[in-house]
N, C-alpha and C positions, 0 to 999 in steps of 0.2 A: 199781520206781518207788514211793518213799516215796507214801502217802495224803496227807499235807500236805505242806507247803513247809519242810522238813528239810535241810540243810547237804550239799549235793553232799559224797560221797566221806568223808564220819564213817561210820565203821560202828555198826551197830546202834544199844545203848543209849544209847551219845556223843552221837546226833544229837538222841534225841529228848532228851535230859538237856541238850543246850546247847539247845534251842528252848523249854524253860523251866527256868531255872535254880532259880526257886525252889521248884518241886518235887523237884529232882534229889538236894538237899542231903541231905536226911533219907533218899533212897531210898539214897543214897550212904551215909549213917551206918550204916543199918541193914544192908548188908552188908557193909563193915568191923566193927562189932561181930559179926555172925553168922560171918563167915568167915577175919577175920585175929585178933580179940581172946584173949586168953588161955582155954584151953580145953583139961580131958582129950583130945578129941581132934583131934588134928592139923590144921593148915593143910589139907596136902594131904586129908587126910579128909572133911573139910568142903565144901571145894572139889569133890572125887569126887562129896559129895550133891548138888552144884547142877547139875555134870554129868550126873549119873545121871537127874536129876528131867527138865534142860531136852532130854534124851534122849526121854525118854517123851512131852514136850509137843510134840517134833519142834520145837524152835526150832532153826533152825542155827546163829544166830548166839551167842545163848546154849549150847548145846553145844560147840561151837568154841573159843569162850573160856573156858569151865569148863575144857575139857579140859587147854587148855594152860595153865591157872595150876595145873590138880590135876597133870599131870604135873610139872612143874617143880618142885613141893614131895613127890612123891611118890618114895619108892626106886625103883618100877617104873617110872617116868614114864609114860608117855601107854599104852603098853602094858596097864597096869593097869588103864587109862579103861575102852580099846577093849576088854577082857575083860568088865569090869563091864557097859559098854551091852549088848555083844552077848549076854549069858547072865547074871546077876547065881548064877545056883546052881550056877556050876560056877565063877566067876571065884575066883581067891587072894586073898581075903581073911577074917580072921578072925570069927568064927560070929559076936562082937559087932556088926563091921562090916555084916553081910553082914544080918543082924536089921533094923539102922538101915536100909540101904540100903529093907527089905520094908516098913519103916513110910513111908519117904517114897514109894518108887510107889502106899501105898496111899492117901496125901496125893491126891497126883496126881488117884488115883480119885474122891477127894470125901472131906472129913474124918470123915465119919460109917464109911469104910468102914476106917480103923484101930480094930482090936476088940481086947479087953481079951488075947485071947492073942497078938496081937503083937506088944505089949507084953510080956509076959509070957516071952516070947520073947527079944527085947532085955534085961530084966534079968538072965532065966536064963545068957545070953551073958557078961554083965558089965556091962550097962551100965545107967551110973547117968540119975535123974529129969533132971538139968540136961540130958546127951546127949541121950537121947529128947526133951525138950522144944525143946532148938536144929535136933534133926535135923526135927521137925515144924514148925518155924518158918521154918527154912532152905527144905525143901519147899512149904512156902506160899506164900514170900516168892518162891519162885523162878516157882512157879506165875505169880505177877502178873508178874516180869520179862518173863516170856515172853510172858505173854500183851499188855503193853506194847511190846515188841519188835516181835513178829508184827501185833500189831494197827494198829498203824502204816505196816507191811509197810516194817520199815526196811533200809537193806543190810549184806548181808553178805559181805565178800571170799571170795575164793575158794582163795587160799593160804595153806598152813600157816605162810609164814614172817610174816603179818601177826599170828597171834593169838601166837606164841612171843614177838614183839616186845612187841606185850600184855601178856604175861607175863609178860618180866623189870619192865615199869613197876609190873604190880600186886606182886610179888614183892620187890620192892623201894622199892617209894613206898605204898602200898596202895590205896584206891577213894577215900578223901577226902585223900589227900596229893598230889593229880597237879594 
């Protein structure tokens, strides 16, 4: 049961993003630009981070739906999520990814606790200032989704075929096209 008076049956962020619209707009931009806009790397990769982050933050309904728009854009699809949440140092992906992934849990932690060798870390991998910079943004930004999400205590379905559905909309229209 939503804490305020939230739209019966919207799941998650929907509900609190329709109960004020003119907040929603911007929070909507700013993950279309972090997550679908032109970018070294991938949709799906991106998407993996927001998964991976709203994993660690235990939001379900944020997890849920990262998952299924990182799988949908991802070769491994959802496969590769569930690898990544459950172990991040043994899942397949490559040492760049797998670096970005360690700077956004340590996002998570609080931004003081990404230190100059994890970094260092991700560059040695390959990966460039912009990557590092969207991957700690991305993890920030996802921080607040969540904690907007949870802190509202809003709903979150229970079937996988609700957030798959989610995800051809995002995959196809993106966060500010719907």
């Amino acid at each position: 049961m939503p804490h305020i008076d939230l739209e019966p049956g919207v799941p998650g962020i929907r509900s609190a993003m329709e109960f004020r619209p003119e907040t929603a707009r911007p929070l909507l931009e700013l993950a279309e630009t972090l997550l679908r806009n032109d970018n070294t790397l991938s949709r799906g990769e991106r998407e993996l981070i927001a998964a991976y982050v709203s994993n660690l933050n235990r939001c379900e309904f944020c997890h849920a739906s990262h998952r299924a728009f990182a799988g949908a854009q991802l070769e491994a699809g959802t496969d590769l999520v569930d690898q990544v949440s459950a172990d991040l140092a043994t899942a397949p992906v490559s040492d760049k990814l797998r670096a970005l992934l360690q700077i956004a849990g340590k996002v998570v932690e609080g931004g003081l606790s990404v230190l100059p060798e994890d970094v260092g870390r991700a560059r040695g991998a390959g990966a460039t200032d912009v990557e590092i910079h969207d991957t700690v943004l991305i993890a920030a930004a996802f921080c607040m989704y969540n904690r907007y999400v949870d802190g509202l205590a809003t709903w979150a379905p229970d079937d996988d075929a609700a957030y798959t559905a989610m995800a051809e909309r995002i995959v196809t229209q993106g966060y500010v096209g719907r």
